[in-house]
C-alpha positions as CSV (number, residue, x, y, z in Angstrom):
1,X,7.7,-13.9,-14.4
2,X,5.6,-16.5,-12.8
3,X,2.6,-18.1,-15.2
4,X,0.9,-18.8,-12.2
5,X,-3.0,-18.2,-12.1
6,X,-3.8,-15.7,-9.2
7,X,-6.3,-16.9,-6.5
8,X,-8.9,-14.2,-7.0
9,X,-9.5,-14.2,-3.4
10,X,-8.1,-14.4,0.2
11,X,-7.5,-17.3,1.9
12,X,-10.8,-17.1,3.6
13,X,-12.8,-16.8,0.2
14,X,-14.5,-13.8,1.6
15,X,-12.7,-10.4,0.2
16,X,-12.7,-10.2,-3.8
17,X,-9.1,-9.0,-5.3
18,X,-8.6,-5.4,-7.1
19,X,-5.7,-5.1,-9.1
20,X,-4.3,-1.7,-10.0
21,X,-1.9,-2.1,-12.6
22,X,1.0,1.4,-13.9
23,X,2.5,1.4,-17.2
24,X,5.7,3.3,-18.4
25,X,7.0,6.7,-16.3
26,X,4.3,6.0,-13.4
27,X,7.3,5.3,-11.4
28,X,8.3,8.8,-11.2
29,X,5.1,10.4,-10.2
30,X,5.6,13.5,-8.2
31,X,8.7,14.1,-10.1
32,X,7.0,14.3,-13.5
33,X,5.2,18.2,-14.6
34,X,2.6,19.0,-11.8
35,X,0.5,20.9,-14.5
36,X,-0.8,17.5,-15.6
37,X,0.2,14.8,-13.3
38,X,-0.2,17.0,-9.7
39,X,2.1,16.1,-7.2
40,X,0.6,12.6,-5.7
41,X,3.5,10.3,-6.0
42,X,2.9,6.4,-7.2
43,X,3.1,5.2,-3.4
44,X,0.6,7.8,-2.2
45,X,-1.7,7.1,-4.5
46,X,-1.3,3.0,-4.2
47,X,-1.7,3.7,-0.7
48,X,-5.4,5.8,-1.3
49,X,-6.3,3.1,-3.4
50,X,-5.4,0.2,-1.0
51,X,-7.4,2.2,1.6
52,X,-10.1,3.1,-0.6
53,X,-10.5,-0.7,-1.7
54,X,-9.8,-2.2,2.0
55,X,-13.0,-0.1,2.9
56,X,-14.9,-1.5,0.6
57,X,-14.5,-4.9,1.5
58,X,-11.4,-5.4,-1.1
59,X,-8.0,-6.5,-1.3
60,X,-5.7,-4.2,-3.5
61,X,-2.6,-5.3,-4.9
62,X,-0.9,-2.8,-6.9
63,X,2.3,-3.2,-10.0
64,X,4.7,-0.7,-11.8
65,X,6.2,-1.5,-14.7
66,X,8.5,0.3,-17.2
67,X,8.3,-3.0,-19.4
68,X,5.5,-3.3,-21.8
69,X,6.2,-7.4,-22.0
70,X,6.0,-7.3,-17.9
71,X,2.4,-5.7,-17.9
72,X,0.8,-8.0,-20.4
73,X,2.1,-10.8,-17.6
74,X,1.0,-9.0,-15.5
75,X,-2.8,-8.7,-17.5
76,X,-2.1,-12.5,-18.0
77,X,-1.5,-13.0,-14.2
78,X,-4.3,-11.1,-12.9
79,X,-7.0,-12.0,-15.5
80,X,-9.4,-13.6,-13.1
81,X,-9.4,-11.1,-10.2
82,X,-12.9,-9.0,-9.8
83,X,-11.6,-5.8,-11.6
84,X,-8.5,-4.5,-13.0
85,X,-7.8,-0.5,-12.8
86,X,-5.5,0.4,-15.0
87,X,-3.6,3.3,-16.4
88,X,-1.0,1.9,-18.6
89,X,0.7,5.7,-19.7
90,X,2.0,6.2,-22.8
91,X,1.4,2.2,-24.4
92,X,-2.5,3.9,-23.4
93,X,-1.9,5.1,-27.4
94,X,-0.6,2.5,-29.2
95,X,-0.1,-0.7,-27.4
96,X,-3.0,-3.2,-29.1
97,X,-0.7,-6.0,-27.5
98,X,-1.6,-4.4,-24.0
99,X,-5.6,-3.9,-25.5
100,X,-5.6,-7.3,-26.5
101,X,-4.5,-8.7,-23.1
102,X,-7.1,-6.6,-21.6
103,X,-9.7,-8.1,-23.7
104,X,-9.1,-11.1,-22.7
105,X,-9.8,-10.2,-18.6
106,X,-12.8,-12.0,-17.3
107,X,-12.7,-8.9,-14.8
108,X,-14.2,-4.9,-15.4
109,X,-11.2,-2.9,-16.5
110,X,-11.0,0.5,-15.1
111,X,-8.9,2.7,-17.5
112,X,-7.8,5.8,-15.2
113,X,-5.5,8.8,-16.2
114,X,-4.4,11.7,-13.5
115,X,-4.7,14.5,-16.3
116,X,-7.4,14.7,-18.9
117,X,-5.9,12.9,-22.1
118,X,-8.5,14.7,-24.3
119,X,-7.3,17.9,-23.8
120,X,-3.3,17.2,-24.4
121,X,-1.1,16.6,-27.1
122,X,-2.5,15.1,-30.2
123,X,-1.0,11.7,-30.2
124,X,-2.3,11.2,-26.5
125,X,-6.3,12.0,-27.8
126,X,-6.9,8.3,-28.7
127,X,-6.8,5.3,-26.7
128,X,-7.1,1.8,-27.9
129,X,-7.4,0.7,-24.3
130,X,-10.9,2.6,-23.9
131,X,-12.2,0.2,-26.6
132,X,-12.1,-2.8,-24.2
133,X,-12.5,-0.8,-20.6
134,X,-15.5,-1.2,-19.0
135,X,-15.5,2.6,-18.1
136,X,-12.3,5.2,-18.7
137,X,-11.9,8.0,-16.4
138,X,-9.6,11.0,-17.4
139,X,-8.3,14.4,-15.5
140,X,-9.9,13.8,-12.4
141,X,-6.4,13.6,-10.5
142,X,-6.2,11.3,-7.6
143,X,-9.3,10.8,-7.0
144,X,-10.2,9.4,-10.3
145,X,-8.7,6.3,-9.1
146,X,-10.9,6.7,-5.9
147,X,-13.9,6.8,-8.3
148,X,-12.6,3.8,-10.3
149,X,-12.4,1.8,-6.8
150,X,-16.2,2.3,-6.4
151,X,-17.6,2.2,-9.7
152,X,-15.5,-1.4,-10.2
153,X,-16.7,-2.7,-6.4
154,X,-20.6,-1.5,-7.4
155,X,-20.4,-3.1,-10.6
156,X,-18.8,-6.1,-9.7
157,X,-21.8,-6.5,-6.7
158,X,-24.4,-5.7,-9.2
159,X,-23.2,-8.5,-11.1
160,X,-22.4,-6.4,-14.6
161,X,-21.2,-3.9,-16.4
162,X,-21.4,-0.2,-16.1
163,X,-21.4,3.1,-18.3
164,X,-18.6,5.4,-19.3
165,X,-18.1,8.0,-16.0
């Protein structure tokens, strides 16, 4: 994995960069039970995002990872961009190496998941990811992401952080 800082903007300096990073399973969106993840799969909903970002003024680049090692680069990587949306699945519950690297993002975190985590199995009711995102946003499907896109572009123009959605 490249160590290399990411230029938070484009090479005109004028569009700020939104990251979206996926943790474990992600990959198989629309394959995985439609009672709680719907049927968007990962490239549809990369490609919502992207669109929702791009018309907002924003670059979106978007990662999948099955590795929890590879995300924290990835965290590492991206650290500097305006605003980081994240959903990292199932490490969402246990994985203080993935809080940790979030804590240390200069950028708004978004914490986004398709199905409502509160209302699920036990073991998925906590996140230790929520304790360092700026604002978490559960079981509003795709466009929860949509959401994220805005509340992380208004906050970022305001100049500071928001309020749990």
């Amino acid at each position: 994995m490249n160590s290399t800082i990411a230029d938070p903007t484009d090479a005109s300096g004028q569009r700020p960069l939104l990251v979206m990073l996926h943790g474990a399973n992600l990959d198989l969106l629309g394959e995985r039970p439609a009672e709680h993840y719907g049927t968007v799969t990962l490239a549809e909903l990369e490609r919502s995002v992207r669109a929702e970002a791009e018309a907002l003024g924003w670059r979106c680049e978007c990662h999948q990872t099955n590795h929890e090692g590879e995300f924290i680069e990835l965290v590492h990587r991206y650290r500097y961009s305006q605003a980081l949306l994240v959903n990292p699945g199932a490490w969402t519950h246990y994985s203080y190496a993935i809080r940790d690297a979030l804590e240390l993002a200069s950028a708004p975190v978004a914490e986004v998941h398709l199905s409502d985590v509160t209302q699920r199995e036990e073991w998925r009711r906590r996140s230790v990811i929520s304790e360092v995102a700026t604002v978490t946003i559960s079981g509003r499907g795709p466009e929860g992401y949509l959401e994220a896109v805005r509340f992380l572009a208004k906050i970022a123009s305001d100049g500071g952080p928001g309020v749990e959605a």
